[in-house]
C-alpha positions as CSV (number, residue, x, y, z in Angstrom):
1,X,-29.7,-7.2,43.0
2,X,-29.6,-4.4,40.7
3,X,-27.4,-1.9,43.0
4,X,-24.9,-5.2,43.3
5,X,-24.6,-5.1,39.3
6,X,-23.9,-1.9,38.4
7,X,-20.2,-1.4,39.6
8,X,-20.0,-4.6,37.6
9,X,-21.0,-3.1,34.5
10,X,-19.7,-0.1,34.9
11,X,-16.3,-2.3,34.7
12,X,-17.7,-4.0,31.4
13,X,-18.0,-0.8,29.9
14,X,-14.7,0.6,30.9
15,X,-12.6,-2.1,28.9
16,X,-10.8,-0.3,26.2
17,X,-11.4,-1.4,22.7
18,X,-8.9,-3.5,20.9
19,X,-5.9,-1.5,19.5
20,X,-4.4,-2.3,16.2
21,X,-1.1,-4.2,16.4
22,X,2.3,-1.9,16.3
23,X,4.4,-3.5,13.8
24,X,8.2,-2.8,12.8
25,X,9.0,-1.8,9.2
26,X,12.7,-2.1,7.7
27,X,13.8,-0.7,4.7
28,X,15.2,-3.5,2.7
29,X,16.4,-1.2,-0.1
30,X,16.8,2.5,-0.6
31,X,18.1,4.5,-3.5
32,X,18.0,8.6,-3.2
33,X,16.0,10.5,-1.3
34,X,14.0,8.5,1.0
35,X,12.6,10.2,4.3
36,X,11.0,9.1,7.4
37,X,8.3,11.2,9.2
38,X,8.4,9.4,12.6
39,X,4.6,9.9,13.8
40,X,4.2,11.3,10.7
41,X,5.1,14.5,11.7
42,X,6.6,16.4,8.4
43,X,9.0,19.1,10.4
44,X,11.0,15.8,11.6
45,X,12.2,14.2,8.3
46,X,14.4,11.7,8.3
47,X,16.8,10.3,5.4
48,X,16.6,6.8,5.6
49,X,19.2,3.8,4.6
50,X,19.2,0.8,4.0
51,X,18.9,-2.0,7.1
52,X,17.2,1.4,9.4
53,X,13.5,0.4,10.6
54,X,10.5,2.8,11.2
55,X,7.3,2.1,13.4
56,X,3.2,2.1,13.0
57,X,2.3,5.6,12.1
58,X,5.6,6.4,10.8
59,X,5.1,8.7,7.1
60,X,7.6,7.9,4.3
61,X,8.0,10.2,1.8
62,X,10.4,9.4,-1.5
63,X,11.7,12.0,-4.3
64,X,12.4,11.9,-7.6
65,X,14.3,9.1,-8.9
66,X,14.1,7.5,-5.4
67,X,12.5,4.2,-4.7
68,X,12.5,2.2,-1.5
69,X,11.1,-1.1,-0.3
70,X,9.8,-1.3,2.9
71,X,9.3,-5.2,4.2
72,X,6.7,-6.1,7.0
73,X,8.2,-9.4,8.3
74,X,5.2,-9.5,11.1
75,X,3.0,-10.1,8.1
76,X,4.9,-11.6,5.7
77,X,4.7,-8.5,3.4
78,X,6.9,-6.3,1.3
79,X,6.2,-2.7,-0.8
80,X,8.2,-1.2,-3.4
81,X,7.8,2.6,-2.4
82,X,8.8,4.3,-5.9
83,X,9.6,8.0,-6.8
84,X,6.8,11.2,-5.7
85,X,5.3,8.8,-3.4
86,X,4.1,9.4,-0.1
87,X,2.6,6.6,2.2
88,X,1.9,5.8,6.1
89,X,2.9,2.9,7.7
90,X,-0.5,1.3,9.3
91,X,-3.4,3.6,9.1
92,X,-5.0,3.3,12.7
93,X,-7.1,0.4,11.9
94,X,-6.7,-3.2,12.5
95,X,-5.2,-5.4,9.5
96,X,-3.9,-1.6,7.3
97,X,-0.1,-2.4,6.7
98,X,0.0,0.9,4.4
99,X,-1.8,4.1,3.2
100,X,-1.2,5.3,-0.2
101,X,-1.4,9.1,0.0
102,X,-0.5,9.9,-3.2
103,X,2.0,8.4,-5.9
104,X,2.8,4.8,-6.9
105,X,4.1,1.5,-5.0
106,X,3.8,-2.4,-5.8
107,X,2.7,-4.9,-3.4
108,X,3.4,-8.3,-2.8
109,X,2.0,-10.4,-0.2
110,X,3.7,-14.1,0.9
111,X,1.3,-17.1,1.9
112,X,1.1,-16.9,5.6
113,X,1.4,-19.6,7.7
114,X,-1.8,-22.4,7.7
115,X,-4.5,-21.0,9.7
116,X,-3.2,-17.5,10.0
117,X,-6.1,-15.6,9.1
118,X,-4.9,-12.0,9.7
119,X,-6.2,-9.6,7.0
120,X,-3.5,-7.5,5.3
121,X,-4.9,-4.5,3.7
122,X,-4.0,-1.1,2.1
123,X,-5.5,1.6,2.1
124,X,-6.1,4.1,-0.7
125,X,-8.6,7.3,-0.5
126,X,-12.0,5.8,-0.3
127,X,-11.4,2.5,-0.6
128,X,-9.4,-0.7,1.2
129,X,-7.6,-3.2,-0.5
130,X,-8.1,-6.5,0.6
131,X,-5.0,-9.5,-0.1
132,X,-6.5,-12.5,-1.6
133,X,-2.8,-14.0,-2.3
134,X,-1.6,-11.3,-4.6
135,X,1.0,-9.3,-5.8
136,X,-0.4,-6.2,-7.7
137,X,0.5,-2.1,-8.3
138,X,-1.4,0.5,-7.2
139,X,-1.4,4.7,-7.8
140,X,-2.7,7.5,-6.0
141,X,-3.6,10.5,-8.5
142,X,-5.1,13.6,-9.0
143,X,-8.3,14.5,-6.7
144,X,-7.7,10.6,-5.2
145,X,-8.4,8.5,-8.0
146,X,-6.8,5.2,-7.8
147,X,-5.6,2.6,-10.3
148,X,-5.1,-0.7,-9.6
149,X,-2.8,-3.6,-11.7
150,X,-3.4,-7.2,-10.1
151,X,0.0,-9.0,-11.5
152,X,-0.8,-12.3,-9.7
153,X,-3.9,-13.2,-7.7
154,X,-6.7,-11.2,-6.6
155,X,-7.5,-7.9,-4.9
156,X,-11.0,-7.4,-3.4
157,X,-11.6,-3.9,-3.6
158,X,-13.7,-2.6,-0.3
159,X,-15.5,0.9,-1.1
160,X,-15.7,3.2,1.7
161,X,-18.8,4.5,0.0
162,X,-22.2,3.5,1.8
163,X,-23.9,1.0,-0.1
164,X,-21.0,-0.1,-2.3
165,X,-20.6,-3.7,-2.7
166,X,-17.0,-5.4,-2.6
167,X,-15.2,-5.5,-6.0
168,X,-13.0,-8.6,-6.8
169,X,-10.6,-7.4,-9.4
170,X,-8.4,-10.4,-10.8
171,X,-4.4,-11.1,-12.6
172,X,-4.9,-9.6,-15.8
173,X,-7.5,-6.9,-14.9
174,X,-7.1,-3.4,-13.5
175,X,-9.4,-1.1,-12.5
176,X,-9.7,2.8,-11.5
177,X,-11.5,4.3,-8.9
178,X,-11.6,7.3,-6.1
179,X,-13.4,8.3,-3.0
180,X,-16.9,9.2,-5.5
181,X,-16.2,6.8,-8.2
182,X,-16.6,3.0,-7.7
183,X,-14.8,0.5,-9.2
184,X,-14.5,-0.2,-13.0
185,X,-12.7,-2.8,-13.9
186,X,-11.4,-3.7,-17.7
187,X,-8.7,-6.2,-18.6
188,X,-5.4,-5.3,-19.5
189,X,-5.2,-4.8,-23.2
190,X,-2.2,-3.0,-23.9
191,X,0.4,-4.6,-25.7
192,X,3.4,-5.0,-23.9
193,X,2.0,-3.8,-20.7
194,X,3.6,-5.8,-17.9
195,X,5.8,-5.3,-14.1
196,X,8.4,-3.6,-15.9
197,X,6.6,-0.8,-17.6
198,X,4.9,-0.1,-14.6
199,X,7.9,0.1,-12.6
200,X,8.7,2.8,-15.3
201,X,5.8,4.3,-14.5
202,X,3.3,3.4,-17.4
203,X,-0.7,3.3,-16.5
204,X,-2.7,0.4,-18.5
205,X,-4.1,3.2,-20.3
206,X,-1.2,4.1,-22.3
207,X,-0.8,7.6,-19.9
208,X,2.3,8.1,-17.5
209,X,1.8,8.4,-13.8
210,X,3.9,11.3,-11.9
211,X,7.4,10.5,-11.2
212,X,7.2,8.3,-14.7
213,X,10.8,7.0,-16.2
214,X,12.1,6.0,-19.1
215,X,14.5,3.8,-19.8
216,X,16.7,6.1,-20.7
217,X,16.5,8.5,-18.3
218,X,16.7,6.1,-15.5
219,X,19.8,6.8,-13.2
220,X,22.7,4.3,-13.5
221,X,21.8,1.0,-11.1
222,X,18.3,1.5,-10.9
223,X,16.7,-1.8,-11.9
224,X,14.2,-1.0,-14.9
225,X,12.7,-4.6,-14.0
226,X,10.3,-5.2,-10.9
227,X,13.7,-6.2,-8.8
228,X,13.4,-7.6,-5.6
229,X,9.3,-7.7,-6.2
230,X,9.2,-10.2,-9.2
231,X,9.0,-13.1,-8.5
């Protein structure tokens, strides 16, 4: 019996594991310089315009004053990519729309249809974020440090640190952590802190991120609102 089962599980253990879904990305708006790095290869930039797509594993890179967003119909997703930013489209692992690399972008997430249950995460250095019907801003700094703005909903906060324990981080509450700090969350306090000053580029702790505007300074027809994201 035994000789008759192993070409059988030799089969067994020759199925390949499950490969995340390849998903099409279209750029709903651009404004500047926005680039795509198709396999994220950097030597192959490509200036993008509105109505062009881009695939899984495709970089995007945006400079200053630039801004894109980037919609996921597949997922019923859409990003607002803004200036000094650079991001990946999927991240090699199942339910990753979008790896922050470094700068700035706001999410915002659609119900999906009853009973979908696919997760729709992004991912920032040493941590995943998690959609629990949301709309929310996040910003890649110095050394990795994240912060995180939940606008509407909640974001569970998944650290890739051993041990760590999930962080739910609610509308009204952000939170700032990085690849060796974990989560600490604290309401948002600042008066007049809202969408539109972080679309400027204001942090909930009265500092400016990198690629920040004023609104002065902000090129004629930029929206200094949350545009197409505000809802």
């Amino acid at each position: 019996m035994i000789p008759m089962l192993a070409p059988l599980m030799f089969t067994l253990l020759q199925v390949p594991a499950p490969v995340p879904d390849t998903l099409t990305y279209r750029f709903e708006e651009t404004k500047r310089s926005v680039y795509r790095l198709p396999g994220g290869e950097k030597g192959k930039a490509v200036k993008v315009a509105k109505g062009d797509s881009a695939r899984s594993g495709d970089g995007v890179t945006t400079g200053w004053w630039a801004r894109a967003v980037i919609a996921v119909p597949e997922r019923m997703s859409r990003f607002e990519v803004y200036a000094n930013t650079q991001v990946k489209l999927a991240g090699g692992e199942p339910g990753v729309l979008l790896v922050v690399e470094k700068g700035r972008i706001k999410a915002f997430f659609q119900a999906l249809v009853a009973g979908n249950r696919q997760e729709r995460q992004v991912a920032v250095p040493g941590a995943l974020l998690a959609v629990r019907g949301t709309r929310y801003g996040v910003e890649v700094g110095k050394e990795g440090k994240s912060t995180l703005v939940v606008f509407e909903g909640v974001v569970e906060v998944l650290p890739k640190a051993v041990h760590a324990e999930p962080v739910r981080v609610k509308a009204g509450e952000w939170a700032r952590f990085g690849p060796d700090l974990l989560p600490q969350i604290q309401p948002i306090s600042m008066r007049g802190f809202d969408e539109k000053a972080w679309t400027q580029g204001m942090l909930p702790d009265g500092t400016m991120g990198p690629g920040a505007m004023s609104p002065g300074s902000m090129p004629k027809g930029m929206p200094s609102g949350s545009g197409p994201m505000h809802h």
